[in-house]
C-alpha positions as CSV (number, residue, x, y, z in Angstrom):
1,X,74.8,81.6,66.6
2,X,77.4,82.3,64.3
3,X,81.1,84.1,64.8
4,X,81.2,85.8,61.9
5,X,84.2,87.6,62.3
6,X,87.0,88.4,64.9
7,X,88.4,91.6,65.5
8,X,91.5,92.7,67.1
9,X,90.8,95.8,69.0
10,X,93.0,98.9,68.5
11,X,93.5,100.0,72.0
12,X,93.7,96.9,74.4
13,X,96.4,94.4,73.6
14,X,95.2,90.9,73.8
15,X,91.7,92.0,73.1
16,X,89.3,90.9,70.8
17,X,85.6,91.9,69.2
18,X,83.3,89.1,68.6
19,X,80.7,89.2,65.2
20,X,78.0,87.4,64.9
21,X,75.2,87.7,61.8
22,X,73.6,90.7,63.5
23,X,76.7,93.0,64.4
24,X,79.2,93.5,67.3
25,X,78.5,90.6,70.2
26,X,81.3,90.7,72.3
27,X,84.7,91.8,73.8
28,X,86.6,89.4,75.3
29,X,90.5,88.7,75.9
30,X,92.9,86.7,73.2
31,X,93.3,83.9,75.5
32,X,89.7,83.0,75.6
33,X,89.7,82.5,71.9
34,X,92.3,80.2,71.7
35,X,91.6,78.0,75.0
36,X,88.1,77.8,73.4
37,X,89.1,77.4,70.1
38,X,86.6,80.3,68.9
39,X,87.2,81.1,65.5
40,X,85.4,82.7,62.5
41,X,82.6,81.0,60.2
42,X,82.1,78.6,63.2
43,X,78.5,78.1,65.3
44,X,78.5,78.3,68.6
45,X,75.7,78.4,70.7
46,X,75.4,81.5,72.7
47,X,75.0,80.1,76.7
48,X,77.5,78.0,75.7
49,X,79.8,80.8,74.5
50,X,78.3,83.1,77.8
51,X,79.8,79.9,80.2
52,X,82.9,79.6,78.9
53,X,83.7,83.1,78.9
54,X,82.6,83.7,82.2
55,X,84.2,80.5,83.6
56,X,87.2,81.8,82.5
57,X,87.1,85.1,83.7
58,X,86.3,83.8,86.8
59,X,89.6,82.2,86.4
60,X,91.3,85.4,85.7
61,X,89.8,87.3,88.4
62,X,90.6,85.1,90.8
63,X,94.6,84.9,89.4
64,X,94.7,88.8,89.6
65,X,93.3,88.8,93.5
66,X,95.5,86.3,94.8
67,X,98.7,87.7,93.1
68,X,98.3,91.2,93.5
69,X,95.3,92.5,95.9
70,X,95.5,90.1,99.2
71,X,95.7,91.7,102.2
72,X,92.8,94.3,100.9
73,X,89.4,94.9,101.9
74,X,85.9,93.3,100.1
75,X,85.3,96.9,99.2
76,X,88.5,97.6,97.5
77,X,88.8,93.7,95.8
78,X,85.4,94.9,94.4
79,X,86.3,98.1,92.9
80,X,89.8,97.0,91.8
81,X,87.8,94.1,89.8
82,X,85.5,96.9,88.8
83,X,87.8,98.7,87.0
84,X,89.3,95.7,84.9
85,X,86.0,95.3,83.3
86,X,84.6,92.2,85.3
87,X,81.1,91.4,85.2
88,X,78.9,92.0,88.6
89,X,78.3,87.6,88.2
90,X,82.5,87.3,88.3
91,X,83.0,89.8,91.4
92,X,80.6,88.3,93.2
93,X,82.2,84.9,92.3
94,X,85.6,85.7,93.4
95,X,84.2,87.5,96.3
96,X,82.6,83.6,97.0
97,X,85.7,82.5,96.7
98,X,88.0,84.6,98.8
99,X,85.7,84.3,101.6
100,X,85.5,80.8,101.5
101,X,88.8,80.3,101.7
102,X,89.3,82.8,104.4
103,X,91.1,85.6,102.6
104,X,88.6,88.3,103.1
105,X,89.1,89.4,107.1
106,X,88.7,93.0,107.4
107,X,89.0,93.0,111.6
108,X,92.3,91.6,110.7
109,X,93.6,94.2,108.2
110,X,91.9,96.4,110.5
111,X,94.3,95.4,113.6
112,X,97.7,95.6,111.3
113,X,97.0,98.8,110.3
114,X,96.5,99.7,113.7
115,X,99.6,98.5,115.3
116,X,101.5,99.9,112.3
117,X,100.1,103.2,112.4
118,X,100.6,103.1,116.4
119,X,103.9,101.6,116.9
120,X,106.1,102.4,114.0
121,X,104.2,106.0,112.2
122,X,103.5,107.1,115.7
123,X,100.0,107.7,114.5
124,X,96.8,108.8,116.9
125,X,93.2,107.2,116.4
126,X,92.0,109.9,113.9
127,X,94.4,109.3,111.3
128,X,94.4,105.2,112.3
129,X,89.7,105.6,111.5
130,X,91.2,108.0,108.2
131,X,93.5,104.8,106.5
132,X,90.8,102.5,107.6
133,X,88.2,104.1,105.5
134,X,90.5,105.0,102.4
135,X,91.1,100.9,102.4
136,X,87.3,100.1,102.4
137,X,87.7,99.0,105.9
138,X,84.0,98.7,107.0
139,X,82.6,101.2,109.8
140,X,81.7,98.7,112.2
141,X,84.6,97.3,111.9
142,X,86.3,100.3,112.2
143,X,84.9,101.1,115.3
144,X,85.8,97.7,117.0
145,X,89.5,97.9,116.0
146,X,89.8,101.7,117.8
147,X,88.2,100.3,120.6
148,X,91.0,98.0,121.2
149,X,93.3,101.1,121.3
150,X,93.6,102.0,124.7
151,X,94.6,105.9,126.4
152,X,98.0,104.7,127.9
153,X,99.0,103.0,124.6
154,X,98.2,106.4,121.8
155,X,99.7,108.6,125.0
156,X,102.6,106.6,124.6
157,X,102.5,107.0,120.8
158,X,102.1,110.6,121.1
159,X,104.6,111.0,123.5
160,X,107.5,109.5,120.9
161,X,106.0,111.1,118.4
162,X,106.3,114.8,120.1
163,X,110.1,113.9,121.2
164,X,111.1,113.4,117.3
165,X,109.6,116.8,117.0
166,X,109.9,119.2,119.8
167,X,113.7,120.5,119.4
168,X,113.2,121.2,115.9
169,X,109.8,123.1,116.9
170,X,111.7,125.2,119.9
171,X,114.3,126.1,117.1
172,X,111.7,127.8,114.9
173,X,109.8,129.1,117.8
174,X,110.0,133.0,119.0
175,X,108.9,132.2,122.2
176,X,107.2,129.3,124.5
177,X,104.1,129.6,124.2
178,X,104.9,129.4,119.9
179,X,106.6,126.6,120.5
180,X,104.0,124.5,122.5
181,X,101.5,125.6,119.9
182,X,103.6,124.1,116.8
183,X,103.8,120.8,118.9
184,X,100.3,120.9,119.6
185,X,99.1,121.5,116.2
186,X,102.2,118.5,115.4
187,X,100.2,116.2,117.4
188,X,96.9,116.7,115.9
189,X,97.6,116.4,112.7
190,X,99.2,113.0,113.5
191,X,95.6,112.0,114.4
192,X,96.0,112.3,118.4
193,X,92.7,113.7,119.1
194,X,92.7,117.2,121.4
195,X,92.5,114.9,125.0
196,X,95.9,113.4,124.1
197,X,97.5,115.5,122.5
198,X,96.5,117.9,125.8
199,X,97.7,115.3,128.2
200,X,100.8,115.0,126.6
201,X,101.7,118.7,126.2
202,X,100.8,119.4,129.6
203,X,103.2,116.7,131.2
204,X,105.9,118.2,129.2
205,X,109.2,120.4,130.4
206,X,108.7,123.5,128.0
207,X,112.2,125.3,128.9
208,X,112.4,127.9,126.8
209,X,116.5,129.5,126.7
């Protein structure tokens, strides 16, 4: 197969269209062409061509994860790659690859968001399951990292969380049983599901003066 012609595209920097003799072939980045020395009038045969594009996509792909998506989930590696334009054969590659070397732990990324949500947002289990699942965290595995997060620990949680709150609420309140409702609905919105939030509110001093 010939390259018949080599065009710079208009809208992606450090892009290029490959020609052969029967039209439009191929996109593929700048630095492909000159690492492979592809250059117009030249034959090339067309596996060939396939491999070394791939190979060094692969390349790419894996550059791009390890500098700027560790610490995400499979599900969220994959869509970020998605949407740079890797082929399904590269994704799955670098997918290979991050596994391999142990970089793909979702339990893990499961438990850090967890304690961070826990200890430092104050955060209950229903806005803990909510973050999981916006990272791609899988739903097995979301269910085994809330089932490490025992009553006395999100009490706790809820209990700082209501103390950073309740003044402010009793200033804005007309009357006690206002001002235990504002804290109430506080506590759900944090994620604390109604038992805790319940439990927490009831063991409460409401003076209201």
């Amino acid at each position: 197969m010939k390259i018949v012609k080599i065009e710079e595209q208009k809208r992606r920097k450090n892009r290029y269209n490959l020609y052969n003799e029967d039209g439009y072939f191929m996109g593929i980045d700048a630095y492909i062409v000159k690492k492979y020395n592809i250059e117009e009038g030249k034959e090339y045969n067309e596996e060939q061509l396939t491999e070394w594009i791939e190979t060094a996509q692969l390349e790419k792909a894996k550059d791009y994860v390890v500098t700027y998506l560790m610490g995400n989930t499979e599900q969220k590696i994959r869509q970020r790659l998605a949407q740079k334009e890797y082929t399904a054969t590269v994704i799955e590659n670098v997918i290979v690859f991050m596994d391999k070397y142990g970089y793909l732990d979702d339990k893990r990324i499961g438990k850090d968001v967890m304690r961070d949500a826990v200890s430092r947002q104050l955060e209950g289990r229903n806005k803990i399951k909510q973050k999981l699942f916006q990272k791609g965290v899988k739903q097995a595995d979301i269910e085994e990292t809330l089932a490490q997060l025992s009553e006395e620990e999100e009490e706790h949680a809820a209990h700082e969380a209501l103390l950073k709150k309740k003044d402010l609420y009793k200033t804005k309140a007309k009357s006690p049983y206002e001002w235990k409702a504002k804290c109430y609905q506080f506590l759900l919105r944090k994620g604390f599901p109604y038992t805790i939030a319940t439990n927490v509110i009831e063991r409460e001093e409401w003076t209201f003066s």
